[in-house]
C-alpha positions as CSV (number, residue, x, y, z in Angstrom):
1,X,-14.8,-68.8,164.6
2,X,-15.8,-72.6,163.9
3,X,-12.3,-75.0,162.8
4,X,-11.5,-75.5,159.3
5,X,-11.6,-78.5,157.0
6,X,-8.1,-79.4,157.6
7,X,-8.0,-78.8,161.4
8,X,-10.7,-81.3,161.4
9,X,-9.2,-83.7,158.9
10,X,-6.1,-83.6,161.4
11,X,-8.6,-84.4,164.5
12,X,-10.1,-87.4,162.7
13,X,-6.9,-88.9,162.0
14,X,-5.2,-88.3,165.1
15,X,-8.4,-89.1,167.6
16,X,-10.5,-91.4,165.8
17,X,-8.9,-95.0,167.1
18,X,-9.0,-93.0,170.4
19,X,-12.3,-92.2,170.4
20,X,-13.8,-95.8,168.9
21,X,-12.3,-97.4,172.3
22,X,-13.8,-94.5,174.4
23,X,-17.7,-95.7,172.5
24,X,-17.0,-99.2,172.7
25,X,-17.0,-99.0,176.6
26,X,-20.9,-97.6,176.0
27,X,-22.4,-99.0,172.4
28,X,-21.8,-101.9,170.2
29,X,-22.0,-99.4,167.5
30,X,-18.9,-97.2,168.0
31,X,-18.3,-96.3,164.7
32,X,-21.4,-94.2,164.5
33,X,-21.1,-92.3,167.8
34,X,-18.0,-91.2,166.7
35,X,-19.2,-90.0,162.8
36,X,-21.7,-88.3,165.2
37,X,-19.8,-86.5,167.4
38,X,-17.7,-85.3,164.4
39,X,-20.6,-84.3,162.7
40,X,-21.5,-82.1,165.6
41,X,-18.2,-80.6,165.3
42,X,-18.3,-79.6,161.7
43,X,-21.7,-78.2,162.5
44,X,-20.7,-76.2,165.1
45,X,-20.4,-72.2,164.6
46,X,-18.5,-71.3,167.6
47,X,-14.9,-73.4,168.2
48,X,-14.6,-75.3,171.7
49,X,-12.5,-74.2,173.8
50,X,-10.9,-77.9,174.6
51,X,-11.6,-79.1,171.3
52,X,-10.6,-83.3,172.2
53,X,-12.6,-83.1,175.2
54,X,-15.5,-81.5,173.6
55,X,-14.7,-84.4,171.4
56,X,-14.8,-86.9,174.0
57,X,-18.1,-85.4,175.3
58,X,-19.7,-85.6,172.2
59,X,-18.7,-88.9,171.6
60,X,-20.4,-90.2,174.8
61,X,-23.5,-88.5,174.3
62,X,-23.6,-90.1,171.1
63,X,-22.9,-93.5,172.6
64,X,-25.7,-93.7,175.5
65,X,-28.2,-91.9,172.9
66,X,-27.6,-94.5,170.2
67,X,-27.1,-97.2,172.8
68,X,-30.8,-96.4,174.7
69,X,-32.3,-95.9,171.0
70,X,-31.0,-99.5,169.8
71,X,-32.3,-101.0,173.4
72,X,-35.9,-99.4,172.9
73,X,-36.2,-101.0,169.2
74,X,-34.9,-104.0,170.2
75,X,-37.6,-103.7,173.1
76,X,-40.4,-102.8,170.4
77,X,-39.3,-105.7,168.6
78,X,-39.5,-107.8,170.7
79,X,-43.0,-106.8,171.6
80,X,-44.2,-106.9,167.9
81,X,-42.6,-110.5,166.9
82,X,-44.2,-111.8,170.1
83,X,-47.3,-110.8,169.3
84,X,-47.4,-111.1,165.5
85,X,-49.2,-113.9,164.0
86,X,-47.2,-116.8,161.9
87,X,-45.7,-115.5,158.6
88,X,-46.6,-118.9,157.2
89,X,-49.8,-120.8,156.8
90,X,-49.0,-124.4,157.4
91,X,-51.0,-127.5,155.7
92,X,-52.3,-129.5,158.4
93,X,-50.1,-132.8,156.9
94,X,-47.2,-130.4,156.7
95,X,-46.7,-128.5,159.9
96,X,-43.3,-126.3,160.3
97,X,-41.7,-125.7,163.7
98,X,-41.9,-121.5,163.3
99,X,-38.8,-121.3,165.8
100,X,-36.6,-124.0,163.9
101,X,-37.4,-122.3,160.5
102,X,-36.5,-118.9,161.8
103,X,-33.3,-120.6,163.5
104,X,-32.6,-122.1,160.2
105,X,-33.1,-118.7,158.6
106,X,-30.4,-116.9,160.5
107,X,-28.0,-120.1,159.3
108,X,-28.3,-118.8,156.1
109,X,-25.3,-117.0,154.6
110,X,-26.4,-113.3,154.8
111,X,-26.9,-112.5,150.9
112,X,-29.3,-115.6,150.8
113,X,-31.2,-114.9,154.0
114,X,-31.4,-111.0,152.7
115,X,-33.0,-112.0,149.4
116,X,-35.6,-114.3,151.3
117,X,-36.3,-112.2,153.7
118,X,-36.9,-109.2,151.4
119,X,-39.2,-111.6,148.9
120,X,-41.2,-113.5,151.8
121,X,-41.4,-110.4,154.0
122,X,-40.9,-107.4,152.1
123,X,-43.0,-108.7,149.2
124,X,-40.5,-107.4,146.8
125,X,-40.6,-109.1,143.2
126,X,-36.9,-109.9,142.1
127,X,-36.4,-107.2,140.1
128,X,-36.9,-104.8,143.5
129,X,-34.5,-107.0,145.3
130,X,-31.8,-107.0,142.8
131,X,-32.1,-103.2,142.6
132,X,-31.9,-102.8,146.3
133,X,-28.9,-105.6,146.3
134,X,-27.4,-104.2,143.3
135,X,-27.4,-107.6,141.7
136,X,-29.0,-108.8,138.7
137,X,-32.6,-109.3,139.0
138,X,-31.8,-113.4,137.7
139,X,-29.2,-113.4,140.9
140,X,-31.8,-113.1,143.2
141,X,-34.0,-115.6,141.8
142,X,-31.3,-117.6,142.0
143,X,-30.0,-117.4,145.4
144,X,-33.4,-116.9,146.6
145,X,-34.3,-120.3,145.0
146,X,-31.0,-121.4,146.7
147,X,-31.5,-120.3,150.0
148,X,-35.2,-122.2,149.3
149,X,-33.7,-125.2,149.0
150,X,-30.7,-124.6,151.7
151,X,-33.8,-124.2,154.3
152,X,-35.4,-127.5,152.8
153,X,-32.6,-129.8,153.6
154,X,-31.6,-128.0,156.8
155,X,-35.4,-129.0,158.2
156,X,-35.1,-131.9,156.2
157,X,-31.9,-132.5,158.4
158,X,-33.3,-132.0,161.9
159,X,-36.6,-133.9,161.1
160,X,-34.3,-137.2,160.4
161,X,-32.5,-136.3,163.8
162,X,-35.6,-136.3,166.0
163,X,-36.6,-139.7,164.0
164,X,-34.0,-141.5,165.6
């Protein structure tokens, strides 16, 4: 006999904060091994017999799994960004430092650097970006036309520091 909807309800209010400390000692995503381990429990046909530690079980499994998963793409990465060519083609009168622009990228408030990184990288047009942003496609012209210029006087910024 698996639980019912309201057994579980109680579980999730009673052990959730309990269980987010429990991940956080594995994963720097908590939150998900515990939806996971949940999950597992609503999926499950046949009750446990210690329900919270079958809880507590599941909710470490889900930890080291999402934990090694997040390690190897990080790993894969890695690999890939190493080995990947510039994504810009430099004039030879107007070279760009592709460490500082990518540091000056992640300076970027997140909605700017997520429209330029969707239009540069992604190739989207602005009408795809504000679909996926849920923003107007004339928004992400805009802040991608802002985020433009914020990178422009950021270099602009450290060039005049290495001058002096």
């Amino acid at each position: 006999m698996s639980l019912t909807v309201q057994e579980i309800n109680d579980l999730v209010r009673i052990w959730t904060p309990r269980l987010l400390l429990f991940a956080r000692q594995r994963t720097d995503a908590p939150e998900d091994a515990v939806q996971e381990a949940f999950l597992g429990l609503y999926r499950t046909r046949i009750r446990p017999d210690d329900v919270v530690a079958w809880l507590f079980q599941a909710t470490r499994n889900a930890a080291v799994d999402g934990s090694r998963s997040r390690t190897r793409r990080r790993s894969r990465e890695n690999i890939v960004a190493e080995s990947a060519p510039n994504w810009f083609e430099p004039s030879e009168g107007n070279r760009l430092d592709a460490e500082l622009v990518t540091e000056k990228l992640c300076e970027l408030p997140s909605e700017l650097r997520e429209v330029v990184v969707a239009r540069l990288w992604g190739e989207l047009s602005f009408e795809q970006i504000g679909k996926l942003t849920k923003m107007s496609h004339a928004t992400a012209h805009r802040r991608y036309h802002e985020a433009i210029e914020t990178l422009r006087r950021l270099l602009r910024i450290d060039e005049q520091k290495e001058r002096r």
